[in-house]
C-alpha positions, 0 to 999 in steps of 0.5 A: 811541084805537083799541083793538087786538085780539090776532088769533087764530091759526087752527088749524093743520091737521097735513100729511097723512101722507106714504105711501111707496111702495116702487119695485118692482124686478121686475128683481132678482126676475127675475135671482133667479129666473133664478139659482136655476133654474139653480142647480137645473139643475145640482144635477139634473144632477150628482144624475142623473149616474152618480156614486157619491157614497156611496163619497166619505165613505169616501175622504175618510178612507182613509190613501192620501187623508190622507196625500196631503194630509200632502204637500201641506201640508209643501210648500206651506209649505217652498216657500213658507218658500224663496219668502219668504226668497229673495223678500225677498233679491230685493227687497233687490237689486232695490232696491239702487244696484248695477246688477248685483244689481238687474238680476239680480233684475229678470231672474229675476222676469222669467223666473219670472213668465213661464213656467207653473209646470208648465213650471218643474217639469219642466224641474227633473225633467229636469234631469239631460238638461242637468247629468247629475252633480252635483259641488260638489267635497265631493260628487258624485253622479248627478243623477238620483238627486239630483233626486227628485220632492219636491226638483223640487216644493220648487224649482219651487213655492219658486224660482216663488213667490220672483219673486211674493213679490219683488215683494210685499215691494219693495210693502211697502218702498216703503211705509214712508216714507223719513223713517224710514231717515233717521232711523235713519241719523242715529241710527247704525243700518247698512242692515241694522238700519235694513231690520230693525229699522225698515222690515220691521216697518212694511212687515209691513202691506202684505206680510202680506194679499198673503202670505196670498193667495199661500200659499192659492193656493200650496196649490192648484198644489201639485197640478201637482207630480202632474206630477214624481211627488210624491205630493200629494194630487192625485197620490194621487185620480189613482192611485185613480181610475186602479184604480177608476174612480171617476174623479169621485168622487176629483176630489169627495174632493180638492176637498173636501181643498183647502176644508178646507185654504184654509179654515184657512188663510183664518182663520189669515190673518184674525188674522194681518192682524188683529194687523197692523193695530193701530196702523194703525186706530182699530178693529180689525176684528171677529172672526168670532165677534164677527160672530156675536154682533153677528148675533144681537142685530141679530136680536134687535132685529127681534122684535115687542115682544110677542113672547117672548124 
């Protein structure tokens, strides 16, 4: 009988450790480099040119410039109230079994998305070349008198942005299943309560974030409306400028008016979709200063064990 002996394993010898080494991506610092030494060029040259910066703080604060800014706001929101309300009632036509209503929907969104903005404006300023008295039977008067230069901007920025906001809003219908207003129907609800009731506030996800966008931007060419006469706050830099000659200066104090504004409104649109999105995701998405917070504690985790907190 033959005795057996346990075989012993031999040692075994750990890997050698595996040194990582990281690609050198020379490219990245030489676009970065590029970039930064362009970006110095321009500061240098707007730091060299003659400019007067030192007057900028104190128009961005005179009454003329403020005030400039009061009108851009209020009609850029009441035309933008006329494109929303007149964009939905556009949406509902174009979408309508009628071939009548929807072909007249179809025809204005065609014609107002295919002429500039500047070129609506004006042709609404001069409109009294075309239709001289203004007569609705309960009242007549000279249609120069009627068309003053806010009524021109409302209807040239409301009555444009009534095509955009159509289409945005039929995009939000189209979304919500169709199952829903059958349902509705079968529980007695009319078309009107069924869009109401059922379909808008679905849609309200898909026509919210596009709207946001839509009045930022409404904000910005409200500058054209310098063009009828209105006195927004483009309209105001350009008066300035045209008596002191600080030409520039007023394009720097209106620029820094219109961040301020979309800024603000940038955030309301980041709640206002935020709200919108419950129901729709698992999570709501951070607010900024939810950002913040999670910021710091990553910073936080980077510090050395040693070191203090």
């Amino acid at each position: 009988m033959t005795d057996t002996v346990d075989e012993v394993p031999a040692a075994t010898v750990p890997p050698e450790q595996i040194k990582a080494i990281p690609v050198r991506h020379y490219g990245r610092w030489l676009s970065a480099a590029a970039v930064i030494a362009i970006m110095v060029l321009i500061a240098m040259a707007f730091a060299n040119a003659n400019i007067t910066y030192g007057v900028i703080p104190d128009y961005i604060t005179s009454g003329t410039i403020i005030s400039g800014a009061w009108h851009t706001l209020y009609i850029s929101v009441l035309a933008m109230l006329l494109g929303l309300v007149l964009g939905v009632i556009l949406a509902v036509m174009r979408m309508s079994s009628n071939p009548v209503t929807s072909t007249v929907s179809w025809l204005y969104v065609w014609f107002f998305r295919g002429t500039p903005v500047l070129v609506q404006l004006l042709l609404w300023y001069n409109i009294a070349l075309v239709f001289p008295v203004l007569n609705l039977g309960f009242y007549k008067n000279e249609m120069n008198d009627v068309m003053t230069p806010f009524l021109a901007a409302l209807l040239g920025l409301g009555l444009n942005e009534a095509a955009y906001m159509a289409e945005i809003v039929r995009a939000g219908i189209q979304s919500v299943d169709l199952g829903q207003t059958e349902a509705s129907h079968a529980l007695g609800m009319t078309q009107g309560q069924t869009l109401r009731r059922i379909v808008l506030p679905q849609a309200m996800r898909v026509i919210v974030p596009p709207t946001g966008n839509e009045y930022i931007n409404m904000l910005k060419t409200s500058s054209l409306a310098y063009a009828v006469q209105f006195n927004e706050l483009m309209k105001r830099a350009t008066d300035i400028s045209s008596t002191s000659l600080a030409v520039f200066e007023m394009l720097f104090v209106a620029s820094i008016w219109y961040l301020i504004l979309t800024s603000i409104f940038s955030v309301g649109q980041y709640y206002l979709e935020r709200r919108y999105a419950r129901g729709s995701t698992r999570s709501l998405p951070p607010t900024p200063l939810q950002r913040l917070r999670k910021n710091l504690r990553l910073f936080g985790s980077f510090r050395r064990p040693g070191e203090a907190r």
